[in-house]
C-alpha positions as CSV (number, residue, x, y, z in Angstrom):
1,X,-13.3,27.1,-25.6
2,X,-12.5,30.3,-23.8
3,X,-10.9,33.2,-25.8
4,X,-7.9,35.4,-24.9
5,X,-10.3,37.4,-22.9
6,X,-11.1,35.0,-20.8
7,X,-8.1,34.0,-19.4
8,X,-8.8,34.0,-15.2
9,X,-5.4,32.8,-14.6
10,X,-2.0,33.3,-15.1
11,X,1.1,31.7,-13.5
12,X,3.9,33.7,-14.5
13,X,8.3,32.5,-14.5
14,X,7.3,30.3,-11.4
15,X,10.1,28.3,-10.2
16,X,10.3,26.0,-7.1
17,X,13.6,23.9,-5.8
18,X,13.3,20.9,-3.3
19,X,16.4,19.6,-2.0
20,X,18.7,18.5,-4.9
21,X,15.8,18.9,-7.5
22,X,14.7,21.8,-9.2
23,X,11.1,21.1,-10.0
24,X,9.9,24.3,-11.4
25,X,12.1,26.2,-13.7
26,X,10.5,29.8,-15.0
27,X,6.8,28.0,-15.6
28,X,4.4,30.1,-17.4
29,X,0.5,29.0,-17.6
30,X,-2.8,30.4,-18.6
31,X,-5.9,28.9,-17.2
32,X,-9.3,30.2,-19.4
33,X,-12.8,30.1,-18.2
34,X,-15.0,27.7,-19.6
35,X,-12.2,25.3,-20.6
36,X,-10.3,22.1,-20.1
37,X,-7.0,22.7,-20.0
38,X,-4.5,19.3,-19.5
39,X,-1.5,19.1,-17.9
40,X,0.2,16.4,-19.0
41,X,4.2,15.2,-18.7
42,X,6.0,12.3,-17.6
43,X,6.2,11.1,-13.4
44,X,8.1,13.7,-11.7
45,X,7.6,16.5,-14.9
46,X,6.0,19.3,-12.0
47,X,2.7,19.0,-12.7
48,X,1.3,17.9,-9.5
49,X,3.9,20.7,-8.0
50,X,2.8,23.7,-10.7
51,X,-0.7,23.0,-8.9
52,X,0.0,22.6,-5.7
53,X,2.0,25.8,-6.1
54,X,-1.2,27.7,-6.9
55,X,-3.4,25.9,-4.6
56,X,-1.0,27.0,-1.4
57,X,0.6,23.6,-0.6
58,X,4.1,25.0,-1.8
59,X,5.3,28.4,-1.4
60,X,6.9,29.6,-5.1
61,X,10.9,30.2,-4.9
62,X,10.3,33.1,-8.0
63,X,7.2,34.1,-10.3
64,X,3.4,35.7,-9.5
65,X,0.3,34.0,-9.9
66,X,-2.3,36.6,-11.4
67,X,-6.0,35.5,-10.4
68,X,-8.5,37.5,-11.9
69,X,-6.6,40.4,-12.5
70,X,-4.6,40.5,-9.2
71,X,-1.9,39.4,-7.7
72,X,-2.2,36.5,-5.2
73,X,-0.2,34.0,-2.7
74,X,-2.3,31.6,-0.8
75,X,-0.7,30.0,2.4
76,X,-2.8,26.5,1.9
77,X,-5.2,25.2,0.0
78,X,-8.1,26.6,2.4
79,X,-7.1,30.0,1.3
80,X,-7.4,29.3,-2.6
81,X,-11.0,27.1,-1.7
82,X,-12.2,30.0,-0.2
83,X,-10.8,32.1,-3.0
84,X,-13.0,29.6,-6.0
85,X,-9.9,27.3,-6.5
86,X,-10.5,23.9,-5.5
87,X,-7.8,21.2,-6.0
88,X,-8.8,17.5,-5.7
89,X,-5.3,15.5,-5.0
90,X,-4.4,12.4,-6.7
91,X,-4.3,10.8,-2.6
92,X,-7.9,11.4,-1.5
93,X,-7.8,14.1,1.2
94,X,-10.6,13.0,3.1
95,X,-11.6,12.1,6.9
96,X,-12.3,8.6,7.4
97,X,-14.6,8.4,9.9
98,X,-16.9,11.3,8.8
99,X,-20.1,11.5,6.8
100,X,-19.9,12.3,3.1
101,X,-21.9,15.5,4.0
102,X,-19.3,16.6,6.1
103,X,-16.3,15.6,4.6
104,X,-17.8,17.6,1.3
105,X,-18.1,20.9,3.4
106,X,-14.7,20.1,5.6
107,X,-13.3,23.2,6.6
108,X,-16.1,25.5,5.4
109,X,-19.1,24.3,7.4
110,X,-22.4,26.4,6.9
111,X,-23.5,27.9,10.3
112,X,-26.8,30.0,11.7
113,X,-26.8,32.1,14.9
114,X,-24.3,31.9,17.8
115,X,-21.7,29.6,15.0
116,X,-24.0,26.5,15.2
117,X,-23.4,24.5,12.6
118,X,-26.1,24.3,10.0
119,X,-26.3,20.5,9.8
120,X,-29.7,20.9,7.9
121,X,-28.0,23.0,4.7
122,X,-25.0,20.7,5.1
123,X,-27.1,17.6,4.4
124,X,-29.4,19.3,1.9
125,X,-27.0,20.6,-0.3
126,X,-24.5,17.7,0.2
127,X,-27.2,15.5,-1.3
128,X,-27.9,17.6,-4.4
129,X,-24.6,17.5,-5.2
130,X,-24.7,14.0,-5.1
131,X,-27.6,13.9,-7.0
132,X,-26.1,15.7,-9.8
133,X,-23.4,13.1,-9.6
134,X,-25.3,10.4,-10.0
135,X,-24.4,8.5,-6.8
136,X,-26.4,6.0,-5.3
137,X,-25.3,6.7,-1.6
138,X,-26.5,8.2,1.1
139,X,-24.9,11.9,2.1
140,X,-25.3,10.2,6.1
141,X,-22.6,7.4,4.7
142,X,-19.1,7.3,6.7
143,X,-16.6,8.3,4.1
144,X,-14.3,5.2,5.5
145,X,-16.6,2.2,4.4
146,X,-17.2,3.6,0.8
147,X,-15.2,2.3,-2.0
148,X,-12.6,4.2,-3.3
149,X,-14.5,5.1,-6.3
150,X,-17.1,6.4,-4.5
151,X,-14.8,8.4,-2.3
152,X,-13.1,10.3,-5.5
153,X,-16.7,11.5,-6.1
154,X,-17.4,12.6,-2.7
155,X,-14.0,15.0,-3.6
156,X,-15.4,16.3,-6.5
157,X,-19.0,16.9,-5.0
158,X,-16.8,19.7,-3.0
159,X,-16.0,21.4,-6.3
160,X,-20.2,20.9,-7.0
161,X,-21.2,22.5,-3.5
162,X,-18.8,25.5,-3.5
163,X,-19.2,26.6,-6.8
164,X,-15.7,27.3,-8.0
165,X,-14.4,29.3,-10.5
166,X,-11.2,26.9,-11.1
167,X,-11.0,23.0,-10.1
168,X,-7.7,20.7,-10.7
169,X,-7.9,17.4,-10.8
170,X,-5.1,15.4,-10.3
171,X,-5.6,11.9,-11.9
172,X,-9.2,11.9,-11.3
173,X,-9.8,8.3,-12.8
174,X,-7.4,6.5,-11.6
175,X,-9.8,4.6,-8.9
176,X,-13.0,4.8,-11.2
177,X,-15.0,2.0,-13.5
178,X,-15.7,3.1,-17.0
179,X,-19.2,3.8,-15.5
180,X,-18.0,6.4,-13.0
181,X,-15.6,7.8,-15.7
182,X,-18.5,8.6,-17.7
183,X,-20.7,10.7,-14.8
184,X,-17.3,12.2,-14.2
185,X,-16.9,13.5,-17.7
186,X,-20.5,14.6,-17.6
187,X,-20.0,16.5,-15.0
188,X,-16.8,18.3,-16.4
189,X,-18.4,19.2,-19.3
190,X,-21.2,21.0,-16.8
191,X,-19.5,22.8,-14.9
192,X,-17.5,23.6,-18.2
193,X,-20.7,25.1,-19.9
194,X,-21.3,27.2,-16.4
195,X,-18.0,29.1,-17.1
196,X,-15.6,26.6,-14.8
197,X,-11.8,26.2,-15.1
198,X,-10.9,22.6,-15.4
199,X,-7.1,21.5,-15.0
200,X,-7.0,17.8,-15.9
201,X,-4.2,16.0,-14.9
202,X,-4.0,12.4,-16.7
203,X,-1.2,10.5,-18.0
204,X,-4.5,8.6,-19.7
205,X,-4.0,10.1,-23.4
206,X,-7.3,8.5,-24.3
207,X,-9.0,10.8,-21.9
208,X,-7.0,14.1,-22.0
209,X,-8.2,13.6,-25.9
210,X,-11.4,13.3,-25.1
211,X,-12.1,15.9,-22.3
212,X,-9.7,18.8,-22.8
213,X,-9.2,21.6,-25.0
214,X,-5.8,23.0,-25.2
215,X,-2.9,20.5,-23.4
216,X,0.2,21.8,-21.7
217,X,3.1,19.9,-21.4
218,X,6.0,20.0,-18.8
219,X,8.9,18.3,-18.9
220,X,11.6,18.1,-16.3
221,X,9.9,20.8,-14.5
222,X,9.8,23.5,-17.7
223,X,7.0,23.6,-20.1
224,X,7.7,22.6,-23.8
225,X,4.4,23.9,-25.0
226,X,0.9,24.1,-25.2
227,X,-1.6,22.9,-28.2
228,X,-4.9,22.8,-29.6
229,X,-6.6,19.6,-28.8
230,X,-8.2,19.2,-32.2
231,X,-5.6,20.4,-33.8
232,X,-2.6,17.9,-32.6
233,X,-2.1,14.1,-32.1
234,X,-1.0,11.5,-29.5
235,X,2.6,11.8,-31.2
236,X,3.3,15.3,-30.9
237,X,2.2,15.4,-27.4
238,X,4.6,12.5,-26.5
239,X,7.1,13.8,-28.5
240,X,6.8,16.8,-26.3
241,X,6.4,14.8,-23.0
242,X,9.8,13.0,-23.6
243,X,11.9,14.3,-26.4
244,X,11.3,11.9,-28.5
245,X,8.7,9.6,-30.5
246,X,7.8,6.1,-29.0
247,X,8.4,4.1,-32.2
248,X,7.7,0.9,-30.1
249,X,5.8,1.8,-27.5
250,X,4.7,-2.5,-26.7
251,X,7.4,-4.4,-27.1
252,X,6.9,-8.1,-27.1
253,X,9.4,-10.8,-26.1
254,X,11.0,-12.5,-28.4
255,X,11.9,-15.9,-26.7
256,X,11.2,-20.3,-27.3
257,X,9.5,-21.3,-24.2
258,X,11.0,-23.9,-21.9
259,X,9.2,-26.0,-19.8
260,X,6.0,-25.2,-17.8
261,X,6.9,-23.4,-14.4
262,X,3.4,-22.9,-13.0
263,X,0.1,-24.6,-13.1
264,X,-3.2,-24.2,-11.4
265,X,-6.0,-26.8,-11.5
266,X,-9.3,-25.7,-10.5
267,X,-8.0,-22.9,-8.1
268,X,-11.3,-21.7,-6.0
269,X,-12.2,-18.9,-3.7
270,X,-15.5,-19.3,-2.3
271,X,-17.5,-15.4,-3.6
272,X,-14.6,-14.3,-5.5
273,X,-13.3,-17.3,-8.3
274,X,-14.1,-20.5,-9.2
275,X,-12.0,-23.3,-11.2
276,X,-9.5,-21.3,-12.5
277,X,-6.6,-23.5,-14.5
278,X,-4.3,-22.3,-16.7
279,X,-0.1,-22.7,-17.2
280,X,2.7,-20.1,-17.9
281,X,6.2,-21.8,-19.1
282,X,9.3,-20.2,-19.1
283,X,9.8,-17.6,-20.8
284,X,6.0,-16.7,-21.5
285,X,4.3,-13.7,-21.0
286,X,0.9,-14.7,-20.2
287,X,-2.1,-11.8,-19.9
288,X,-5.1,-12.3,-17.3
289,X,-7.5,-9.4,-18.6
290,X,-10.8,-8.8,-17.4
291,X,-13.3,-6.1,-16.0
292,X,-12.5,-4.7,-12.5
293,X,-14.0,-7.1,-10.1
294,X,-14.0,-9.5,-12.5
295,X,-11.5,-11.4,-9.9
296,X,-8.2,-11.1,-11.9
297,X,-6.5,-9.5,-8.7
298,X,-8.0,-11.8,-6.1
299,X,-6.7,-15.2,-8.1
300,X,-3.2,-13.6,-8.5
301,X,-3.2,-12.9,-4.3
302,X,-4.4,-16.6,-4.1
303,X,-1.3,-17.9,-5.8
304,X,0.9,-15.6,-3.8
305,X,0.0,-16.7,-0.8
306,X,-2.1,-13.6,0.5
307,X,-5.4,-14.7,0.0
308,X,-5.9,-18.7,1.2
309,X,-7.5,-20.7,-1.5
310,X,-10.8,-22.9,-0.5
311,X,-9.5,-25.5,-2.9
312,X,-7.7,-26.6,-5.9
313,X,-4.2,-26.8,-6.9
314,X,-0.7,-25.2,-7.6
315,X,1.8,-26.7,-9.4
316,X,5.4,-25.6,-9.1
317,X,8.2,-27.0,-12.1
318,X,5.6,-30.0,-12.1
319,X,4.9,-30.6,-8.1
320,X,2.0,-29.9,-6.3
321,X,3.0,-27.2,-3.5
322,X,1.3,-25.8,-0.8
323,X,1.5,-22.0,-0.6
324,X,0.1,-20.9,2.9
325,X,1.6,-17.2,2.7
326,X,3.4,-15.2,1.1
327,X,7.2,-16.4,2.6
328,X,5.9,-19.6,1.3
329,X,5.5,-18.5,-2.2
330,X,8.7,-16.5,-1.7
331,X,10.7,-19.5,-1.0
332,X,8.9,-21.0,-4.1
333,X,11.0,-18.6,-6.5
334,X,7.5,-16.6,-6.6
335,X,7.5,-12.7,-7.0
336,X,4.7,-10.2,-7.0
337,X,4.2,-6.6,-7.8
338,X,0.5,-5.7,-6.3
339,X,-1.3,-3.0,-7.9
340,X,-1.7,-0.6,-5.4
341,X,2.4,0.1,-4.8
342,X,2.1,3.0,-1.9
343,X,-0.3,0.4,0.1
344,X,0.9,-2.9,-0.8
345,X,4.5,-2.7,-2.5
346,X,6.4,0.0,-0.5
347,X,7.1,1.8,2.8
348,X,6.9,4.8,2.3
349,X,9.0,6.2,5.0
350,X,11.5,4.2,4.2
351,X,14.5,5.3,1.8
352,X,14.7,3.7,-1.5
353,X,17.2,1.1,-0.8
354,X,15.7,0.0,2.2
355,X,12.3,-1.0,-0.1
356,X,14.6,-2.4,-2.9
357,X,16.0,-4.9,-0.2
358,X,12.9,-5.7,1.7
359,X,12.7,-9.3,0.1
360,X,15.7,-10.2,0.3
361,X,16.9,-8.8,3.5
362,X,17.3,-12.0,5.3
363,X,20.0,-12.5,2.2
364,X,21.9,-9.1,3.5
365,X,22.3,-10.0,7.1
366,X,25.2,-11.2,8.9
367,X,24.9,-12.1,12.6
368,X,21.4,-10.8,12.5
369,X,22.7,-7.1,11.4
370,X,21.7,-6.0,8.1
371,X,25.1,-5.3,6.3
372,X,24.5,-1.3,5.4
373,X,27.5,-1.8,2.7
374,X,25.8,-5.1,0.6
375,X,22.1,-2.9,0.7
376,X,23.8,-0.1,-1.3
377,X,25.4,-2.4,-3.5
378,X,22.4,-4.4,-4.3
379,X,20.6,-1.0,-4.6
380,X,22.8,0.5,-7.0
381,X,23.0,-2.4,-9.1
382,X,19.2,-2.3,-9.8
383,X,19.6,1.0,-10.3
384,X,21.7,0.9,-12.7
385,X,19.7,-1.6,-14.8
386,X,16.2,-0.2,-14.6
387,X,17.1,3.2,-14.5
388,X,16.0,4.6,-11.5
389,X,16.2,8.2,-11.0
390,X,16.3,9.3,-7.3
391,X,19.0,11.5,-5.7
392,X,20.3,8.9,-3.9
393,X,20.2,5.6,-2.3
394,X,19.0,7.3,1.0
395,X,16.4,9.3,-0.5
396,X,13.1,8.7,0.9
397,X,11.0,6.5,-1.3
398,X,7.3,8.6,-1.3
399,X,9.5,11.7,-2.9
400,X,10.0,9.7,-5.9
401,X,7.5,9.8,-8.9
402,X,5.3,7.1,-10.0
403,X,7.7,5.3,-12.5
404,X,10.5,4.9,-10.4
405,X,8.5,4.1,-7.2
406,X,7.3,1.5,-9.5
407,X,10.4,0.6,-10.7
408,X,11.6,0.5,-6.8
409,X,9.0,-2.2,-6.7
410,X,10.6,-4.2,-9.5
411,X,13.9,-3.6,-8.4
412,X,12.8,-5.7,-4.7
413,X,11.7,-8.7,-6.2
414,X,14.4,-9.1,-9.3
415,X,16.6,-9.1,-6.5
416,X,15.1,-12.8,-5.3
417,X,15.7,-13.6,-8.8
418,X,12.3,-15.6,-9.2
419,X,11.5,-18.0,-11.4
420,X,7.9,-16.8,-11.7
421,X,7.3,-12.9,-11.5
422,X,3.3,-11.7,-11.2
423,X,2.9,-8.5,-12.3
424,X,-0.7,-6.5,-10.9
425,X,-1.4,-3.0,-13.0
426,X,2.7,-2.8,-13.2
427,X,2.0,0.4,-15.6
428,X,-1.0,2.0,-13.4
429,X,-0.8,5.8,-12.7
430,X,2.8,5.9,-14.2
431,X,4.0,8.0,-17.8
432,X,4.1,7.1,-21.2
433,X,7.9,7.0,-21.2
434,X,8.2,5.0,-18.1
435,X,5.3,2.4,-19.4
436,X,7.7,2.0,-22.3
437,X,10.5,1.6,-20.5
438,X,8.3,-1.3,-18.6
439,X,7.4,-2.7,-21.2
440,X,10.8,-3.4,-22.4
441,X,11.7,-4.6,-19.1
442,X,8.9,-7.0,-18.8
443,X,10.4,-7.8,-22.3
444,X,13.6,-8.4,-20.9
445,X,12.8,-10.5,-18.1
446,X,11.0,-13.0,-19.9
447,X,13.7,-13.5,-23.0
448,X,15.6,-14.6,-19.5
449,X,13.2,-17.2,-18.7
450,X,10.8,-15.9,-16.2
451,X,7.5,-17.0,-16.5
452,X,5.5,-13.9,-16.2
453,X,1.7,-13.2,-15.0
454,X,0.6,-9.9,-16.4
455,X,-2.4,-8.7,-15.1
456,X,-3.5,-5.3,-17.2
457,X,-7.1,-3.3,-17.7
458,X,-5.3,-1.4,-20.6
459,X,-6.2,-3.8,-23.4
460,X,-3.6,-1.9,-26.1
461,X,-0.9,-3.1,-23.0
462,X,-1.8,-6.7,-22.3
463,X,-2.3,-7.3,-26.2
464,X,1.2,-5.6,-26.7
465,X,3.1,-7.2,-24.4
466,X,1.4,-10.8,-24.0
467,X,2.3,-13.8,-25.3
468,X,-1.1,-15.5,-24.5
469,X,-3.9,-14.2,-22.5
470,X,-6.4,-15.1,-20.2
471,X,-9.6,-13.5,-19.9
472,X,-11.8,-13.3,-16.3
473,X,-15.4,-12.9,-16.4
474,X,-17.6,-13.0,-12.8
475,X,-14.9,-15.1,-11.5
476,X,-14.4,-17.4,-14.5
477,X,-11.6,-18.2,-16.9
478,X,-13.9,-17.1,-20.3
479,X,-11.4,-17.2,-23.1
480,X,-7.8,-17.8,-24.1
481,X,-6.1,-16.1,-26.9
482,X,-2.8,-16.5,-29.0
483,X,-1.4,-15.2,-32.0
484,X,-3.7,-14.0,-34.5
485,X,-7.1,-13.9,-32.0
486,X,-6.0,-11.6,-29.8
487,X,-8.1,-8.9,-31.3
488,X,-9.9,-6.2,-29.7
489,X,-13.2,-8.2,-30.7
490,X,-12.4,-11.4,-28.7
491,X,-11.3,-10.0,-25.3
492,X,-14.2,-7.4,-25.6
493,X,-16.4,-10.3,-25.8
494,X,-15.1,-12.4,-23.5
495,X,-14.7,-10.3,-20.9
496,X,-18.0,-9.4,-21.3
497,X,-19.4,-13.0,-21.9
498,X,-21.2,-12.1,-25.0
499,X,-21.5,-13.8,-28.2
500,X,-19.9,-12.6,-31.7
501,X,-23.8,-12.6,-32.8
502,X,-24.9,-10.6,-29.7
503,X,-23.0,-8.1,-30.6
């Protein structure tokens, strides 16, 4: 780690308002070469704002950014890229329908005489970038048909090609295997040796742990301090993140089930899941945990209606039901949270209580006109009991943070009051204190008597929280666990399909 010396950035008193919220209030930073430095702090703290305030996507309203001894303002993020600062954005900020190659070198393309493009040094050093990745596709690939994992690493071969002296990333994991992860960290810890700047935004605590050096934490858009990695601990940094310890960060419900609400017999998706029973009464928590493409998502799509099943059964309160989409399972008392909430759980150009009332909309007509007056009311009463922070019921839903978006999509299908609630990733991307409050909510809900599916690839989460749990591997139910054998031992195994003695 970098000395006071080497300091090659400093944001100075930097302060930015958006309508109604002041994001950035008198923000000071230091970014040192050869260094990890993580930002951490809860949804909506001004972390993702801080650095798009360097990187040109914001203007400041007060403060200077000092960049290698002088005084700069870039207009957009071009301007810093061209300047050795390279931001990678939590929403991939690539072209869909061209090559990896030129998506890498988007907006700085190598030329020879006359302003010809230099397609042959493009493709060249596109694929020794992705070399030093460790990817195992071709630099010729269109961007669009890789997987998102794949596409996070075609953002950070940019940072590889251009050689900068500064690179933020924002999330960086958040679409990755464990696999990927680890070329990731790899190649931080590269490009650390070679002198490079890392910002590392994660609300992961595991990773900012294990990749950073010094942590800076923001909260409500003012920064509550900065610390030693080795010298401080999970607690302090949360107590800094939120103003206060998380004494019970899990909460289990306490609750007597009732009577079984939902069963599956030999549910089967021909390439993706295969004889999958189990049954969740009411009032249980149960936990489907497995590897990513283990099929965990794909049989909880299946039940809701999205995904058609090649056979097998559901049963609903002890009758067999057939759920051809996802009105059907609606109309079943079914509600589901997806995992990916900007693509599958809201509309994002649509104001907050318009999302919390898309479920139930046909509930808040009258003559087929939506009754403006009952949307507000329903919103605010869901407001109210999960806490959602926005500036208003009209506020557009994509300028909340994570928790609340998330909370948003909560908020929708609590208002169908369903007897059966699945829940896909319903912490993913979101902040310590919000998972808490989640968790308490999930908590909540099931004391009530909703059967809840909790699908979760944090295991400290879906042991916390579950009553009983479910584990997925290549498609198959492998285990079940209650009480005293959920340990980290069984799920590891079974999700892995190895043997106690194999291990």
């Amino acid at each position: 780690m970098g000395n006071q010396n080497d300091v090659i950035l400093e944001m100075k008193n930097i302060s930015r308002s958006f309508p109604g919220v002041k994001a950035l209030n008198q923000v000071n930073l230091e970014i040192k070469k050869g260094e990890v430095l993580a930002l951490v702090g809860e949804n909506g703290a001004g972390k993702s704002t801080l650095m798009k305030v360097l990187a040109g996507v914001y203007s400041r309203d007060e403060g200077e950014i000092i960049y290698q001894g002088k005084s700069v303002s870039y207009h957009n993020p071009l301007e810093a890229k061209e300047d050795g600062i390279i931001i990678i954005f939590q929403e991939l900020n690539l072209v869909s329908e061209l090559t990896v190659a030129e998506n890498i070198f988007l907006g700085t393309m190598p030329t020879k005489r006359f302003g010809i493009i230099d397609r042959k040094k493009i493709k060249e050093e596109a694929r020794r970038a992705l070399n030093e990745l460790e990817c195992d596709y071709d630099e010729n690939a269109i961007v669009g048909s890789l997987s998102l994992a794949r596409q996070q690493m075609v953002e950070i071969a940019r940072a590889l090609v251009h050689r900068a002296n500064i690179v933020i990333l924002d999330e960086p994991t958040a679409s990755l295997t464990g696999h990927d992860k680890e070329i990731l960290f790899r190649n931080i810890r590269r490009l650390k040796e070679q002198g490079t700047a890392i910002v590392y935004i994660s609300h992961k605590m595991e990773e900012i742990f294990e990749i950073s050096d010094r942590i800076t934490v923001l909260r409500d858009g003012e920064k509550t301090g900065t610390l030693v990695t080795a010298e401080t601990n999970r607690n302090e940094v949360t107590q800094k993140m939120i103003g206060r310890d998380l004494d019970e960060f899990y909460e289990k419900a306490s609750t007597k089930f009732g009577e079984e609400v939902l069963r599956v017999e030999n549910l089967t998706r021909k390439d993706e899941f295969s004889d999958i029973s189990f049954s969740i009464r009411k009032g249980e928590v149960l936990g489907l945990y497995g590897l990513v493409g283990a099929g965990r998502s794909e049989v909880a799509e299946t039940i809701f209606g999205i995904r058609p099943s090649s056979s097998g059964k559901i049963y609903i309160n002890g009758q067999e039901k057939r759920i051809l989409n996802s009105r059907s399972a609606v109309s079943l008392g079914i509600g589901f949270v997806p995992e990916s909430r900007k693509e599958q759980g809201l509309v994002l150009g649509m104001s907050c209580k318009e999302n919390q009332s898309l479920a139930n909309i046909r509930y808040l007509q009258k003559f087929g006109f939506i009754q403006e007056r009952e949307v507000s009311r329903s919103f605010q009463e869901y407001q109210d009991k999960l806490s959602i922070s926005c500036a208003g019921p009209g506020q557009p839903v994509v300028n909340l943070s994570g928790g609340n978006q998330q909370k948003i999509v909560i908020a929708k299908w609590l208002s169908v009051n369903p007897a059966i609630l699945i829940l896909d990733e319903p912490t993913r991307g979101i902040d310590v204190g919000s998972k808490a409050e989640i968790h308490k909510l999930i908590a909540r809900m099931a004391e009530a008597g909703m059967a809840i599916l909790v699908i979760s690839s944090e295991m400290p989460e879906i042991m916390g929280i579950s009553h009983r749990i479910l584990t997925i591997h290549q498609g198959s139910i492998s285990g079940e666990f209650s009480g005293e054998e959920i340990t980290e031992s069984n799920l590891i195994h079974a999700i892995t399909n190895l043997s106690v003695d194999a291990c």
